[in-house]
GUDO-579179 format. One record per residue (C-alpha): residue in one letter; x, y, z. Coordinates in nm, 2 decimals, padded with zeros to 4 digits. Last residue first. Example, Ala and Ser with C-alpha at 12.3 -4.5 7.8 and 13.67 -1.06 7.14 Angstrom:
+------+--------+--------+--------+
! type !   east !  north !     up !
+------+--------+--------+--------+
!    s !  01.37 ! -00.11 !  00.71 !
!    a !  01.23 ! -00.45 !  00.78 !
+------+--------+--------+--------+
***
This chain:
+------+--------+--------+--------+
! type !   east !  north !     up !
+------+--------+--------+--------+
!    x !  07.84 !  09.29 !  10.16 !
!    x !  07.92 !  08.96 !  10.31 !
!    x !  07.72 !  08.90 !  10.64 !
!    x !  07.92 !  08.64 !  10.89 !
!    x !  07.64 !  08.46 !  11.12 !
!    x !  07.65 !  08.12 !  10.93 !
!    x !  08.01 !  08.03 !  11.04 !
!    x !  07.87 !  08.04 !  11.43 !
!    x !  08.02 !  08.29 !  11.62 !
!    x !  07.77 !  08.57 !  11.62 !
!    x !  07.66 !  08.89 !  11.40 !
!    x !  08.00 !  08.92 !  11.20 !
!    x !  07.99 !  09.23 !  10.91 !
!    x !  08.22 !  09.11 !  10.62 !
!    x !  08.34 !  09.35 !  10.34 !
!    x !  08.42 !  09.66 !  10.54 !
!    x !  08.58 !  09.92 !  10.33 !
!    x !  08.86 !  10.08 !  10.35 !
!    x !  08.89 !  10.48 !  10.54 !
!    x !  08.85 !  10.35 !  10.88 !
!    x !  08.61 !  10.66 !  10.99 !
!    x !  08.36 !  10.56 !  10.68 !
!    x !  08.41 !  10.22 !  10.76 !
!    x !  08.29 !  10.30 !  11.10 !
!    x !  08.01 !  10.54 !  11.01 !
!    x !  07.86 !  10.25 !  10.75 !
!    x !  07.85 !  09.99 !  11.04 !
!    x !  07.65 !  10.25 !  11.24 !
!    x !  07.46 !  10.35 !  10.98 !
!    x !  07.37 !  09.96 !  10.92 !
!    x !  07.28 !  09.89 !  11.28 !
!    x !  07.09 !  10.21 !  11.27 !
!    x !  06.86 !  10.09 !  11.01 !
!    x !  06.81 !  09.78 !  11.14 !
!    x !  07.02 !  09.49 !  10.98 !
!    x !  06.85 !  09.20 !  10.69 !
!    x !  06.97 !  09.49 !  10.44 !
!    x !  07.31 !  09.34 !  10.56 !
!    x !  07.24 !  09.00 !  10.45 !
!    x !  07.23 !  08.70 !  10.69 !
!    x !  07.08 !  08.87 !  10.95 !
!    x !  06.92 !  08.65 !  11.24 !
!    x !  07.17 !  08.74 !  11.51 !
!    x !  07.05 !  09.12 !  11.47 !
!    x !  06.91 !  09.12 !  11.80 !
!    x !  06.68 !  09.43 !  11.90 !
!    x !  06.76 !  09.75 !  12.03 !
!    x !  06.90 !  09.94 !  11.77 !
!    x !  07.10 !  10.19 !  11.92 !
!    x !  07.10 !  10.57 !  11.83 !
!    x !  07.49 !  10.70 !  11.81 !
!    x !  07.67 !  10.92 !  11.96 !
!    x !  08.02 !  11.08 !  11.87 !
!    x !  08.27 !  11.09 !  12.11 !
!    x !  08.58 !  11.26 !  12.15 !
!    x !  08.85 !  11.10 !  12.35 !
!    x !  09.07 !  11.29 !  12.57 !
!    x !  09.42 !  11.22 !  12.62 !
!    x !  09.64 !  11.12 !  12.92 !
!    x !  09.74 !  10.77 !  12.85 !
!    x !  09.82 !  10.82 !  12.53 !
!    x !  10.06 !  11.09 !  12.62 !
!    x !  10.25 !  10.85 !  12.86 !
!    x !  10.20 !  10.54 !  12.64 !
!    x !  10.42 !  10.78 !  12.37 !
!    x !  10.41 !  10.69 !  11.99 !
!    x !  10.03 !  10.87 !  11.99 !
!    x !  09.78 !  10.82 !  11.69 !
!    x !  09.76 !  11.13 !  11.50 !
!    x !  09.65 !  11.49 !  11.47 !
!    x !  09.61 !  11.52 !  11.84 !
!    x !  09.38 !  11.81 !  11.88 !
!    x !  09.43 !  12.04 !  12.19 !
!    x !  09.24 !  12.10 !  12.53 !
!    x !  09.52 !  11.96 !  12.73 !
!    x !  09.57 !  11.65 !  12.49 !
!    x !  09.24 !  11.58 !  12.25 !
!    x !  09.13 !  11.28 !  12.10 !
!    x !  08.93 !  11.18 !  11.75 !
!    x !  08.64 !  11.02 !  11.61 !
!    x !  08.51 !  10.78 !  11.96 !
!    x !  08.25 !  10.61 !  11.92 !
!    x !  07.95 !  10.60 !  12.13 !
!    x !  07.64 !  10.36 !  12.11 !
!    x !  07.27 !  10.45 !  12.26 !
!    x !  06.99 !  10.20 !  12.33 !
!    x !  07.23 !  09.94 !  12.41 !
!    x !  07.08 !  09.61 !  12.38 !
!    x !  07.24 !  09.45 !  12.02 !
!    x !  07.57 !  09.60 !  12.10 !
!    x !  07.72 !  09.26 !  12.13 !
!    x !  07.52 !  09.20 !  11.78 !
!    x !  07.78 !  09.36 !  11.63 !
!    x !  08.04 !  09.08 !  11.75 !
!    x !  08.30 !  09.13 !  11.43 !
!    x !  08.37 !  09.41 !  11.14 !
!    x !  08.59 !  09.25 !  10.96 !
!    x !  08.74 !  09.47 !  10.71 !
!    x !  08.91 !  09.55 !  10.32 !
!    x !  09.25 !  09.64 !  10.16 !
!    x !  09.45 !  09.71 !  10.51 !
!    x !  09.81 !  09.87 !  10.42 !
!    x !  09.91 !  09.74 !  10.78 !
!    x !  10.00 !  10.07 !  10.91 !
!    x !  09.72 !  10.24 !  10.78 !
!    x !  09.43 !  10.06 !  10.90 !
!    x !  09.63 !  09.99 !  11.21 !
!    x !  09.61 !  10.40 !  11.22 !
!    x !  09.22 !  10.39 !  11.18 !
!    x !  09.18 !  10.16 !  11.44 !
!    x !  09.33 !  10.37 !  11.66 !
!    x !  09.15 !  10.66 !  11.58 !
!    x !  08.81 !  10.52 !  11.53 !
!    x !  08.81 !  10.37 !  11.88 !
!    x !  08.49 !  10.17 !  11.94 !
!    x !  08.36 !  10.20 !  12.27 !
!    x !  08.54 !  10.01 !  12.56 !
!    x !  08.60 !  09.67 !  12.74 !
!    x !  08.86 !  09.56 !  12.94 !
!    x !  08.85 !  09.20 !  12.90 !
!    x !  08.84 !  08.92 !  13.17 !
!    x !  09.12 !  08.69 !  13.21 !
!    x !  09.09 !  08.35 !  13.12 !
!    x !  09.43 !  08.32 !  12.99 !
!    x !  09.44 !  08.19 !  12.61 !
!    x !  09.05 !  08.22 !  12.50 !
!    x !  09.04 !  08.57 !  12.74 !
!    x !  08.70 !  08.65 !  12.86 !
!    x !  08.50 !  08.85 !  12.69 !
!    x !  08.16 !  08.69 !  12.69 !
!    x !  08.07 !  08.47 !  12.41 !
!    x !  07.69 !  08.45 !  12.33 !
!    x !  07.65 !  08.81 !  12.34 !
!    x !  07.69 !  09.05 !  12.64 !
!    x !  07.88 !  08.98 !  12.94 !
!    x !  08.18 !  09.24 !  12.84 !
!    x !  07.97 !  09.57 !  12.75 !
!    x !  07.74 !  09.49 !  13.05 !
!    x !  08.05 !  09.53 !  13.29 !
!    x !  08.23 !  09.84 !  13.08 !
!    x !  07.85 !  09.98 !  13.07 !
!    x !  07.84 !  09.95 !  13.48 !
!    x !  08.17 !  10.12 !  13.57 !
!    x !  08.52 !  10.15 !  13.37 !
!    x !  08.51 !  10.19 !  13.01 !
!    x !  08.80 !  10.18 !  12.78 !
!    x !  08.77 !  10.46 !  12.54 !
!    x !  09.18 !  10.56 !  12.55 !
!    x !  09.34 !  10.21 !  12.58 !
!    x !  09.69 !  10.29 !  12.82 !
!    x !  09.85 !  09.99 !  12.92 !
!    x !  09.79 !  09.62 !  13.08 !
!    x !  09.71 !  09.30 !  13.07 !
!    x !  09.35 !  09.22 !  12.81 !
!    x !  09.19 !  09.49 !  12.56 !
!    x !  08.87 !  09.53 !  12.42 !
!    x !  08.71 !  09.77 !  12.14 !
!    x !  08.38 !  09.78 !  12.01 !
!    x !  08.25 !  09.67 !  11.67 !
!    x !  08.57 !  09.47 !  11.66 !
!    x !  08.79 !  09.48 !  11.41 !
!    x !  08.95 !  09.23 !  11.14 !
!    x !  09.18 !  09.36 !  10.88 !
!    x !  09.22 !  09.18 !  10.55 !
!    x !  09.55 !  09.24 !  10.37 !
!    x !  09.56 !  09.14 !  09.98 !
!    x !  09.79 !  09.05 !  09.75 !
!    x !  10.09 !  08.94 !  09.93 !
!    x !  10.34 !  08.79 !  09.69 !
!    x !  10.54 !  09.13 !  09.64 !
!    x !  10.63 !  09.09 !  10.01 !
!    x !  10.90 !  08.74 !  09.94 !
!    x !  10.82 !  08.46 !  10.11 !
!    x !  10.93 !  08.24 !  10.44 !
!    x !  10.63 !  08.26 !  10.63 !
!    x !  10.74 !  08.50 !  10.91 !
!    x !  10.92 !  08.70 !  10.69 !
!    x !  10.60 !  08.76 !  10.46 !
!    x !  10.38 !  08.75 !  10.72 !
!    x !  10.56 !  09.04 !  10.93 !
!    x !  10.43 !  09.32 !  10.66 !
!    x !  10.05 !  09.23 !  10.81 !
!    x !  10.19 !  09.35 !  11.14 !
!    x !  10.24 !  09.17 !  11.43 !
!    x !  10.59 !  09.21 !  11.37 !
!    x !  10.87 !  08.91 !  11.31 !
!    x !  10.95 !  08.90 !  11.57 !
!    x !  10.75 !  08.87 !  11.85 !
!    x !  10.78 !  09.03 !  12.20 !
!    x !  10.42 !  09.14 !  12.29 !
!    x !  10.30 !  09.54 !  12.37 !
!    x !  10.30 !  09.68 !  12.65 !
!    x !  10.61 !  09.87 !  12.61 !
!    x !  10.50 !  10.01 !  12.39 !
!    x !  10.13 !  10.10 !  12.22 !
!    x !  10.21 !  09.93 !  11.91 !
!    x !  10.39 !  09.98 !  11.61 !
!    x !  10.72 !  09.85 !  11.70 !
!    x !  10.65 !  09.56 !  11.93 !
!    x !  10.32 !  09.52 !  11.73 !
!    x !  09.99 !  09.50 !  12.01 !
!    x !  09.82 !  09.77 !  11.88 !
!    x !  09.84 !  09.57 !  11.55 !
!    x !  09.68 !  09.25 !  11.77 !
!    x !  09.74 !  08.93 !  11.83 !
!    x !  09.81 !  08.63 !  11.60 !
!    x !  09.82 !  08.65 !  11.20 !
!    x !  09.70 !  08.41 !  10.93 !
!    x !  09.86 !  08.35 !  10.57 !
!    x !  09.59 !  08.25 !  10.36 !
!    x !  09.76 !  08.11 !  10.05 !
!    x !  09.60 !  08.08 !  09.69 !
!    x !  09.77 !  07.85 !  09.46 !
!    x !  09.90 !  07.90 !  09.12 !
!    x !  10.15 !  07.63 !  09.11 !
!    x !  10.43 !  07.86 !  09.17 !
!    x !  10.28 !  07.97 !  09.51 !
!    x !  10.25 !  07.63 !  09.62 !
!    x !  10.59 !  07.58 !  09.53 !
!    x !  10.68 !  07.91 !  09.74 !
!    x !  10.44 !  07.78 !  10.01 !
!    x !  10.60 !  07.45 !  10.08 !
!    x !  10.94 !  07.59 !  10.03 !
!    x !  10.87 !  07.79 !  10.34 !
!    x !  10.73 !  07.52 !  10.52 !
!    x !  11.04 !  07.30 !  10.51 !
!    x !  10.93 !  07.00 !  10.73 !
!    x !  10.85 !  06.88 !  11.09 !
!    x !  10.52 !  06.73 !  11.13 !
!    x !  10.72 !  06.36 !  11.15 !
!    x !  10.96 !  06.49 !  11.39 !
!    x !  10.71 !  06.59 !  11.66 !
!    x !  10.72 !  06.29 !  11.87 !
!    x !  11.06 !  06.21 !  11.85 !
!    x !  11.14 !  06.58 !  11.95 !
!    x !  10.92 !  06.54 !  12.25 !
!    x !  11.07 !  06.26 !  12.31 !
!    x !  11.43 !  06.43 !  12.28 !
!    x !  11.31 !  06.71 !  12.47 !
!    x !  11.20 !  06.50 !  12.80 !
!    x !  11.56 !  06.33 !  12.76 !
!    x !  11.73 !  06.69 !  12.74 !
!    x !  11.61 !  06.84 !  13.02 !
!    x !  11.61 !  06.56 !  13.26 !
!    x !  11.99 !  06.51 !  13.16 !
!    x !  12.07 !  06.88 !  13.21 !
!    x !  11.92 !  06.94 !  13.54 !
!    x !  11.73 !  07.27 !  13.60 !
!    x !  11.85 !  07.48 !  13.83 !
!    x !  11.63 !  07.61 !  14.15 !
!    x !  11.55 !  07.97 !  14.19 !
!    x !  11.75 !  08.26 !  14.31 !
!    x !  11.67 !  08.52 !  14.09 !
!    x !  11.96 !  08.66 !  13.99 !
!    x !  12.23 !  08.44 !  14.10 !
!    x !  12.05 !  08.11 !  14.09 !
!    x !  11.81 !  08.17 !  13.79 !
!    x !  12.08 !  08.32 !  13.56 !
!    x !  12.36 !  08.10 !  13.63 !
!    x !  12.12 !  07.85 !  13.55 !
!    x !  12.02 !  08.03 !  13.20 !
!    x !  12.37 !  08.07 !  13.11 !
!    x !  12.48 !  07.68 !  13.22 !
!    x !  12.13 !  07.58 !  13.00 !
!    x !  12.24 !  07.75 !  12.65 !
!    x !  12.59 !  07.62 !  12.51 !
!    x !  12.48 !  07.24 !  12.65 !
!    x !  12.15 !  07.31 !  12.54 !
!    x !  12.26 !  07.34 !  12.18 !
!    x !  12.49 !  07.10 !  12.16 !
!    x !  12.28 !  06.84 !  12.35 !
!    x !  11.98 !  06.94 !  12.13 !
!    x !  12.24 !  06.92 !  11.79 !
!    x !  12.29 !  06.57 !  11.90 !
!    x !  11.94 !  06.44 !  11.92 !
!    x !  11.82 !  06.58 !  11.63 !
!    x !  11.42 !  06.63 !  11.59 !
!    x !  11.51 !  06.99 !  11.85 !
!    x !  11.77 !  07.11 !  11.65 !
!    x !  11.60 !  07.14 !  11.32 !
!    x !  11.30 !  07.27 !  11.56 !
!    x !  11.50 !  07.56 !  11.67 !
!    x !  11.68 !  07.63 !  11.97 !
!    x !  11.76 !  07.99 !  12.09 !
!    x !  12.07 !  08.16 !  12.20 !
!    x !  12.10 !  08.37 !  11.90 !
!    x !  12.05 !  08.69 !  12.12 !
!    x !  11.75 !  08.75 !  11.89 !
!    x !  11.58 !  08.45 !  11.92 !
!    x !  11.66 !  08.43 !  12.30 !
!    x !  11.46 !  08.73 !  12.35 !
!    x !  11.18 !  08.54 !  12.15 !
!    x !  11.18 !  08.30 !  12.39 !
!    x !  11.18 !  08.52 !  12.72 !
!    x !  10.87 !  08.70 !  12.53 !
!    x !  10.65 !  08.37 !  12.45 !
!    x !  10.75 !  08.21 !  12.81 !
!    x !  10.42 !  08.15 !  12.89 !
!    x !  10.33 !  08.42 !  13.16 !
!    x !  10.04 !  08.56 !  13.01 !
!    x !  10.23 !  08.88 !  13.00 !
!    x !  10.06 !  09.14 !  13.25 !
!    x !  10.35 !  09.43 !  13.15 !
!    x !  10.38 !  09.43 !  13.54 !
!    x !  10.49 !  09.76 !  13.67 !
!    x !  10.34 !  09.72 !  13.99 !
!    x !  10.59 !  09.47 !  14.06 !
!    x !  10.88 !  09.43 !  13.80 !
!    x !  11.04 !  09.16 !  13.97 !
!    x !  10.70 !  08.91 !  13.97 !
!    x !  10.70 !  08.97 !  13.60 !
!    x !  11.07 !  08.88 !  13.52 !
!    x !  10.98 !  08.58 !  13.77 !
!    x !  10.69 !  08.45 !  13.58 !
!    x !  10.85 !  08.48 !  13.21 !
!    x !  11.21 !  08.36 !  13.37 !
!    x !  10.97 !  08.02 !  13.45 !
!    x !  10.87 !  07.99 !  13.14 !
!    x !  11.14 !  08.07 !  12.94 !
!    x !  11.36 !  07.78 !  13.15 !
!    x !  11.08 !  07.57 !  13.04 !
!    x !  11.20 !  07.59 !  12.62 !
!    x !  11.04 !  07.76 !  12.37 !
!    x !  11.15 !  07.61 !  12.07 !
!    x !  11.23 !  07.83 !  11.75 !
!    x !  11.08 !  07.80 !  11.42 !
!    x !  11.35 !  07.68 !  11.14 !
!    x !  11.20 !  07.37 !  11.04 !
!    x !  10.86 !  07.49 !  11.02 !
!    x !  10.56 !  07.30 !  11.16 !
!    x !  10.32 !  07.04 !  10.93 !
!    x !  09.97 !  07.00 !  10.97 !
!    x !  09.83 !  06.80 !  10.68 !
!    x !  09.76 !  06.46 !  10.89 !
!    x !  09.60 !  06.65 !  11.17 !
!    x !  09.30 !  06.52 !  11.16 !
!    x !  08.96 !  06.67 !  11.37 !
!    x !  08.78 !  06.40 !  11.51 !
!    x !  08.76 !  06.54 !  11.87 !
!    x !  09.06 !  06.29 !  11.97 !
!    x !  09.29 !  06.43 !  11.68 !
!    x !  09.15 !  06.79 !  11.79 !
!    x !  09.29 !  06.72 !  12.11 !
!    x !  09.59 !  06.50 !  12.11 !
!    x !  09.74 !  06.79 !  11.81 !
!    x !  09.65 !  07.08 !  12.08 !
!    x !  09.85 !  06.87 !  12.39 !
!    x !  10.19 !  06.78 !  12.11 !
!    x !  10.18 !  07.15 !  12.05 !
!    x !  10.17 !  07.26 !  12.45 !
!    x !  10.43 !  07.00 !  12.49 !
!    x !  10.62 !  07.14 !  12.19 !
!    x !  10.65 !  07.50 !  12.32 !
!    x !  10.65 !  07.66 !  11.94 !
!    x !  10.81 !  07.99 !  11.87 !
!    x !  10.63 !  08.09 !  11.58 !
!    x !  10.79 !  08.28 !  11.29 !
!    x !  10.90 !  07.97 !  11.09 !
!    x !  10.56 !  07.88 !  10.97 !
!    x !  10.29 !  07.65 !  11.14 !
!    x !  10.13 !  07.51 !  10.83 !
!    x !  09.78 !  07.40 !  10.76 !
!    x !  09.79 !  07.17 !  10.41 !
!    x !  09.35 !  07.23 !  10.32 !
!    x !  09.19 !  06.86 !  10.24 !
!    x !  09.11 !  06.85 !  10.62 !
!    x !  08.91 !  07.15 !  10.66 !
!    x !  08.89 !  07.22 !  11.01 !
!    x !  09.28 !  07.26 !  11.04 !
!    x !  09.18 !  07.60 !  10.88 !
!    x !  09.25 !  07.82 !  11.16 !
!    x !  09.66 !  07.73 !  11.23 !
!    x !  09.72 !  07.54 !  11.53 !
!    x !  09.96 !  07.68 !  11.75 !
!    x !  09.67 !  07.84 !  12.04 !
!    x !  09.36 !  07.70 !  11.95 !
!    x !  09.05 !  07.69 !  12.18 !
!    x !  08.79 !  07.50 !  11.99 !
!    x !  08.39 !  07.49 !  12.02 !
!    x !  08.22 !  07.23 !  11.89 !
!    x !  08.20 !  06.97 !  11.60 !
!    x !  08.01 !  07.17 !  11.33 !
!    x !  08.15 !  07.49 !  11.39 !
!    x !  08.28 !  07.73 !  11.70 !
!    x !  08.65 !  07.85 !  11.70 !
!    x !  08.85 !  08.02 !  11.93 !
!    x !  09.18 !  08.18 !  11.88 !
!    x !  09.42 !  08.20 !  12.14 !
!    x !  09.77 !  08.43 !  12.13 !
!    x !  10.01 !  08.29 !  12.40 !
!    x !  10.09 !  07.98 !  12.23 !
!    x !  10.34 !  08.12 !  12.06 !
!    x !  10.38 !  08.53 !  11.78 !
!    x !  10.39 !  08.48 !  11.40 !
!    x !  10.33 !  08.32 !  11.10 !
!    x !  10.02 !  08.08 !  11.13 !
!    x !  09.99 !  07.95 !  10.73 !
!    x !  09.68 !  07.81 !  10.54 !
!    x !  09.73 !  07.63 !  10.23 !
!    x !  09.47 !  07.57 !  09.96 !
!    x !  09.28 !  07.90 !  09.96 !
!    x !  08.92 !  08.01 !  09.93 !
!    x !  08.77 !  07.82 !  10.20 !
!    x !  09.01 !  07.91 !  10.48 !
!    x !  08.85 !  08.24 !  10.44 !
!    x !  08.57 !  08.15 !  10.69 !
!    x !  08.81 !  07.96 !  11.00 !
!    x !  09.05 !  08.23 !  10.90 !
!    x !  08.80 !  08.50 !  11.02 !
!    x !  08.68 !  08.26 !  11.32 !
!    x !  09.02 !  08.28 !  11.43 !
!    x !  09.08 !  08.65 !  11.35 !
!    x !  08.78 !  08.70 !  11.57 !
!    x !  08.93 !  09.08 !  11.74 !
!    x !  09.05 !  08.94 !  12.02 !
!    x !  09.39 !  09.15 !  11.99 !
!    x !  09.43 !  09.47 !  12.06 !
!    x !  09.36 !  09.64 !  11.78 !
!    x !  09.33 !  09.56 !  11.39 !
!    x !  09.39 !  09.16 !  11.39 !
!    x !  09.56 !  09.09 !  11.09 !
!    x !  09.45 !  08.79 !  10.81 !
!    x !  09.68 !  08.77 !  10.52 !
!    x !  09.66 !  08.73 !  10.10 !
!    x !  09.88 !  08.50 !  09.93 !
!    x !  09.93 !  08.54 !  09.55 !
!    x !  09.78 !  08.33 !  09.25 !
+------+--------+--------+--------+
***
């Protein structure tokens, strides 16, 4: 068998979580491969509502092996918190096991996260301040420490004793905040080292065996395409490496591309965004406000809190993640949000000073200035949380759902009418 992944097809908050939660059935293994604990998915079942944030999707099946692969930067107190949780909630965590070679994120990233952003001012990128980008910086610079460092006591003192002078040097003279001490530092990271040591392992080789065996692997992304550092609306987009992007599971699992099978994109039936930059269709007064309180789960961030901008669907964006990520099939999630409106927009296409635009724009300043063109539709008007089959859907719920695959250009194979496991139509 082959691995197949999970992408989120805007801006994140798309339902990935409760996507993998569903999928998670079909495959053995189930592997987070990219971004920290500043992507959030939430998942309602049987025992209750969860907020993960490291924890792969399918820890709710506890015969599945849930692996945290080596393109997650990992803050191990924010780890060692989730584990506690679902451990005290029933939940085991006896087949979680975290890649050797992700990187740490350290509280030095932290706190250059918050001051980075208080610098900027009004140009705030609207991180969620948890050290994710500062990490990943530090990835790349080859100044970062890595799990294999972090369960060994003496490569941590190597490794921080190269590292923590640069960063101090960095907080005094730039920023002038306090130091932090070495000693404190490295004791605290040695327990939490001692603490995580027995999850640690070498993920990649996991999957590749698996792999060989025949297995299927769900491979499950964090964030949004629109988010991607290279495909997304920059600079406000996130920091990880490897991409966003479905083509970022392979290097942030440890396999080889010709072993992804499949690529399932998750959308909204509307669009959202949280922090800033441009997002074309976002809507502003009363129907932005109604838009983000309806449904059972109001859009409010699962990793910050903050509320959602809220929009109509934006074909043309979600048509180029479509593209980008070599999508195979869709999610279409939270159509019963639009359960009340009696009429629905989406938007088919934009134009720039009266113009066209033939495709989704590179530049945040030209995206921030185009035009979208709508096209309205008739609402429905009455709750579709009951549907179990999609001939169970109004009419217009199922023209509407038929237009946006239509606009997408791959077909949409599950149609999500609440958050319980139950409410996902397959077509």
């Amino acid at each position: 068998m082959s691995a197949f992944v999970v992408i989120g097809g805007q801006w994140g908050d798309e339902g990935k979580g409760r996507t993998v939660d569903l999928l998670a059935q079909e495959a053995t293994i189930v592997v987070r491969y990219s971004a920290g604990n500043n992507a959030g998915h939430t998942i309602i079942n049987h025992l209750g509502r969860f907020a993960l944030h490291l924890v792969p999707a399918g820890i709710f099946y506890p015969e599945k092996l849930c692996l945290i692969g080596n393109g997650v930067v990992i803050d191990p107190e924010v780890l060692l918190e989730e584990i506690e949780q679902l451990e005290s909630r029933g939940v085991s965590t006896k087949n979680l096991f975290v890649s050797d070679r992700c990187h740490v994120l350290m509280p030095y990233h932290r706190l250059l996260d918050e001051l980075e952003e208080q610098a900027r001012g009004d140009a705030a990128l609207e991180t969620t301040r948890r050290g994710v980008g500062p990490a990943f910086v530090d990835k790349v610079a080859r100044l970062g420490i890595r799990m294999a460092d972090l369960i060994e006591p003496d490569a941590l003192r190597e490794r921080l004793k190269l590292v923590l002078p640069q960063k101090n040097t960095l907080l005094e003279r730039l920023y002038e905040a306090k130091p932090f001490d070495f000693d404190e530092l490295y004791r605290a990271y040695v327990e939490f080292g001692c603490q995580l040591k027995p999850y640690v392992r070498d993920t990649a080789a996991i999957v590749i065996e698996a792999l060989d065996r025949g297995e299927k692997v769900l491979l499950e992304g964090a964030q949004g395409s629109l988010l991607d550092l290279d495909a997304g609306t920059y600079p406000y987009v996130t920091s990880s490496t490897p991409s966003s992007l479905a083509a970022g599971a392979a290097i942030g699992t440890g396999i080889g591309p010709t072993q992804i099978e499949r690529v399932v994109g998750v959308y909204k039936a509307y669009m959202t965004r949280v922090g800033a930059g441009p997002m074309p269709t976002e809507l502003l007064g009363e129907t932005g406000d109604i838009l983000r309180g309806e449904g059972p789960e109001p859009e409010f961030g699962a990793t910050t809190g903050r509320p959602r901008r809220c929009g109509w669907f934006d074909a043309v964006a979600s048509r180029y993640s479509v593209r980008v990520n070599g999508v195979t099939s869709a999610v279409l999630s939270r159509l019963d949000v639009l359960d009340n409106f009696p009429s629905i927009q989406i938007c088919t296409g934009y134009e720039l000073d009266g113009q066209p635009v033939k495709s989704f724009p590179s530049a945040t300043a030209v995206l921030e200035r185009v035009t979208p063109i709508y096209e309205e539709h008739t609402g429905w008007r009455q709750s579709t949380s009951a549907a179990r089959r999609f001939s169970d859907l109004p009419k217009e719920a199922q023209t509407y759902v038929e237009r946006i695959e239509d606009l997408l250009g791959c077909r949409i194979e599950y149609v999500s009418v609440g958050p319980e496991r139950e409410q996902m139509i397959i077509r």
